[in-house]
N, C-alpha and C positions, 0 to 999 in steps of 0.2 A: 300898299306901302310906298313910301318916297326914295327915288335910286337912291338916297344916303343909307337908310333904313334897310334896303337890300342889299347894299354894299356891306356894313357894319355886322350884320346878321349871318351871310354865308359867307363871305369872300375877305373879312378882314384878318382874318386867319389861316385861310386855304394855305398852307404853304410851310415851306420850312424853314426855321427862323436863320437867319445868315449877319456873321457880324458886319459884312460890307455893305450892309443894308443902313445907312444911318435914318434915312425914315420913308418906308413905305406905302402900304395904302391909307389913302382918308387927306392927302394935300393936295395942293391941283400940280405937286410934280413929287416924282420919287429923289431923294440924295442917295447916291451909290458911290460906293470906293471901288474903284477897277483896280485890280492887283497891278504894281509895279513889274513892269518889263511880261509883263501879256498882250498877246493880240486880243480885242473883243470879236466873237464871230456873233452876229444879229441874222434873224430869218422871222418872217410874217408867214403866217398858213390864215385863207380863212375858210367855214363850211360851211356852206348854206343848206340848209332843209331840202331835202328831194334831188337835190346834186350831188353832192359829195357825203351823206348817210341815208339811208332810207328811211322816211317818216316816220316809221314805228322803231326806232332804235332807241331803248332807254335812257335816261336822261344819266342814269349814273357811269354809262357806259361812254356816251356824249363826250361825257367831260373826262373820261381819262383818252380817250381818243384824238379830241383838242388839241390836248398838250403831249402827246404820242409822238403826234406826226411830225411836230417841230421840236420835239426831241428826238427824233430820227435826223432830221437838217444838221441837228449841231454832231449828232455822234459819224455822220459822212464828211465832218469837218476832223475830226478829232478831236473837238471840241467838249472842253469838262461844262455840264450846264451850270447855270447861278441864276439870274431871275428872269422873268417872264411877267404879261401885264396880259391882260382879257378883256376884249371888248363884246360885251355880249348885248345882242338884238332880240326882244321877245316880244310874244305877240302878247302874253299878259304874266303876270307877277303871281305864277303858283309857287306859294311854298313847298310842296310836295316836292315839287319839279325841280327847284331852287336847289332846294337840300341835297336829292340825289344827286345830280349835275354835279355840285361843287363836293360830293363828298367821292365821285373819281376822280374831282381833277385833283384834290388835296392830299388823295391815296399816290399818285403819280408821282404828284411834285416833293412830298416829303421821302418819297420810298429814293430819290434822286439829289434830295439836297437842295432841290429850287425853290425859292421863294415868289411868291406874289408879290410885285410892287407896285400894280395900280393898273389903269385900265377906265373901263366906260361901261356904261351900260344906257339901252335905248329902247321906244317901243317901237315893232313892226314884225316883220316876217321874220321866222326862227332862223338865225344862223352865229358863229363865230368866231372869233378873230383872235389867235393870240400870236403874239413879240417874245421870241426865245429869244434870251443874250447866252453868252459860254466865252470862255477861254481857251486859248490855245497861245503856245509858246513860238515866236517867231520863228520861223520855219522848219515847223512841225503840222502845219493847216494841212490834211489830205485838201485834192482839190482834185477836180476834173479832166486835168491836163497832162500828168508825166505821164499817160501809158506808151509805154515802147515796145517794139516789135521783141517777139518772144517772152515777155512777160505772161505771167499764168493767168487765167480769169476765175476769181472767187465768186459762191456767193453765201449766204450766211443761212440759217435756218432751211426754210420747205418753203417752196413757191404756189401757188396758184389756190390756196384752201379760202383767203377770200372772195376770188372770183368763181369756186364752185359756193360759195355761201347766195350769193349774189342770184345766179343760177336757181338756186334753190328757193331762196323769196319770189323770183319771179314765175316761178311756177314752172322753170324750164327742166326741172331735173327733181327728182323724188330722193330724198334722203331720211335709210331710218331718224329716231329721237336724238339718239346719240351723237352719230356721227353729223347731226347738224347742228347739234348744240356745239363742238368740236370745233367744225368751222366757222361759224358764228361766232367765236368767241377770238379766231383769228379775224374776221372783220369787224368786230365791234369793239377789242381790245386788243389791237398791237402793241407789241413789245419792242420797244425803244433800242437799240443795239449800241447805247452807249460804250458799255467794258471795252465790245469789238471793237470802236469806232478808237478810242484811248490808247487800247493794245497796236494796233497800228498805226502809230503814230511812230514815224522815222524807217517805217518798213516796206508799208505800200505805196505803190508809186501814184495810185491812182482810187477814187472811190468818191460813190453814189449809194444813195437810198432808191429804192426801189419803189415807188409809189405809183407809175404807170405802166410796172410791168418792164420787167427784165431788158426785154428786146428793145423796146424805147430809152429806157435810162443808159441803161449800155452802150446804147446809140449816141448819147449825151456826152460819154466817155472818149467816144472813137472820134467822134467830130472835132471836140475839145483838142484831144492829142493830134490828130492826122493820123490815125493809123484804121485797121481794120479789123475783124476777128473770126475766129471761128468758134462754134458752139457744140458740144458733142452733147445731143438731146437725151442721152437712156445717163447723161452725169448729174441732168438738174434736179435736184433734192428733191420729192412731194411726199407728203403725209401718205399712209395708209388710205387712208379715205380717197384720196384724189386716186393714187396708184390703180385702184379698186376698177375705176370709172373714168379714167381717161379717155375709152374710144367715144363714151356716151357725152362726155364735157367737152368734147372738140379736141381728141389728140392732144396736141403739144400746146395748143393755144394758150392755155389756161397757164401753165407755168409759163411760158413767152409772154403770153399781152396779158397776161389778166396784170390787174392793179392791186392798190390797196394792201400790198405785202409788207411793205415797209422795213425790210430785210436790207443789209450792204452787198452791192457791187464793189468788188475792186479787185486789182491787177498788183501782182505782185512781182518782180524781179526772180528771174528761175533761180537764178545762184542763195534766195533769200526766202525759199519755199518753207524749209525746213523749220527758221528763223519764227513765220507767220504762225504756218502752224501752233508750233510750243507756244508764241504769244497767245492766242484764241484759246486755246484748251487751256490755257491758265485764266485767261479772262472767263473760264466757262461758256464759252460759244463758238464751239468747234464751226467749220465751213469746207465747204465743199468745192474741189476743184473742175471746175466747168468746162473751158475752155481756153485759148491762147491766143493775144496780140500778134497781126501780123501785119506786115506794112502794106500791103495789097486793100484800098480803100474800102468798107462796105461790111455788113455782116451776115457770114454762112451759119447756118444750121445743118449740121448732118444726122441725119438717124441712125439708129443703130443699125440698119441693113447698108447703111453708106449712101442714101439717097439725101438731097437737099431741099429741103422745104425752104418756102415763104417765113420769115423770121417775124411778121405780121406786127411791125413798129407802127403802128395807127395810132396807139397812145389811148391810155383808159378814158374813159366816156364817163367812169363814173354811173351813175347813178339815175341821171334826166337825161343821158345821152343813147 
């Protein structure tokens, strides 16, 4: 079929209809109304094949993970999402493949209010490319920079279930049926932490997505700010499943560096703890208190016995790393 013919078949609908949309896909430009007195926040992700999912990752899963991860970007902004555009590379033009693909990213982006406004398509090696836009209200953007000495450290959900997922495709780790369907379904379809990302808006001083792995992103935080932290390890969230097998996953690795979590980092103002909380648990995404900003440069990790480990900021490798 002809990229118009592909376009007009899966992708001229993926989306959720938005009236700031005056005309979207099928022009060689979209027309959008940006709401009066909003900031636009914009963020690109793209995935290549055998880097950033594993070759055999289903195509319907593909595509809600696409547009996941850059709605994770906008919800570390505080950012309401609104449209997005896809630029997809394929080595050939399955319908099968077509269909599923576009029927997660279309499950995604309507369950959130985003529309499709346009985008590319091309042949060659599998991978993809999408452009989140969002709103947020002049200064109310979280950003990577207020954290101050004595602020709390958040983080949102359970860490490290898809770098035991990851683990377990490569053959490194045995996991019954279940509990790898469990994880798998952590790395093949993250959960976007928009509400959280909204509900903190005017609260947190400071906030990140988590996509390389706690120790890293947090690092992103401390650098930003000038400040430093400390970590208390038996405070970081994990699934049952991880809990189970930590000595056999690498200890603490796996909630520190493992990637692919797509959970919020952020630091909150002690006097404004209480505040956070009730915000989260009303937005339905309770978080957990991790750690605390200190002005002493660099990040500790303690264990539960009071020893300090390696915080192991190397940063996810992903998938061909």
């Amino acid at each position: 079929m002809s990229e118009f013919e592909l376009i007009a078949r899966y992708f001229s609908h993926a989306g959720a209809p938005r009236e700031d949309v005056a005309l979207g896909v099928g022009d060689d430009c979209a027309l959008l109304r940006p709401p009066a007195g909003q900031l636009l926040a914009l963020t690109t992700d793209t995935m290549v094949d055998g880097v950033h999912f594993p070759h055999a990752t289903r195509p319907g899963d593909l595509g809600h993970k696409a547009l996941a991860v850059n709605l994770s970007d906008l919800a570390a902004m505080g950012a309401e999402p609104a449209w997005v555009t896809l630029a997809l590379t394929l080595p050939a033009a399955d319908p099968a493949w077509l269909e599923a693909f576009a029927g997660g990213f279309a499950a995604l982006a309507r369950e959130h209010g985003v529309a499709l406004v346009g985008g590319d398509t091309t042949r060659g090696p599998l991978s993809v490319t999408v452009q989140a836009h969002g709103f947020v209200p002049p200064g109310q953007a979280l950003t990577r920079g207020g954290a101050r000495p004595g602020d709390l450290v958040y983080v949102t959900g359970t860490l490290g279930d898809a770098g035991l997922a990851l683990l377990a495709l490569r053959g490194e780790i045995r996991l019954p049926g279940p509990d790898l369907a469990a994880v798998r379904e952590r790395l093949d379809r993250p959960r976007p932490r928009v509400g959280a990302g909204l509900a903190l808006r005017g609260i947190a001083s400071a906030c990140i997505d988590i996509s390389d792995g706690l120790a890293a992103d947090l690092g992103h935080i401390l650098e930003a700010s000038g400040a430093g932290a400390t970590l208390h390890l038996e405070r970081l969230p994990v699934s049952a499943t991880l809990a189970a097998r930590l000595a056999a996953a690498g200890g603490w690795s796996l909630p520190l560096s493992g990637g692919d979590d797509y959970e919020l980092c952020f630091t909150v103002p002690a006097a404004r703890q209480g505040e956070a909380e009730r915000a989260l648990a009303a937005a339905g995404c309770p978080a957990d208190r991790v750690g605390v900003i200190e002005a002493a440069p660099g990040l500790r990790c303690v264990t539960p016995e009071g020893d300090s480990v390696d915080a192991g900021r190397g940063g996810w490798q992903h998938f061909g790393g």
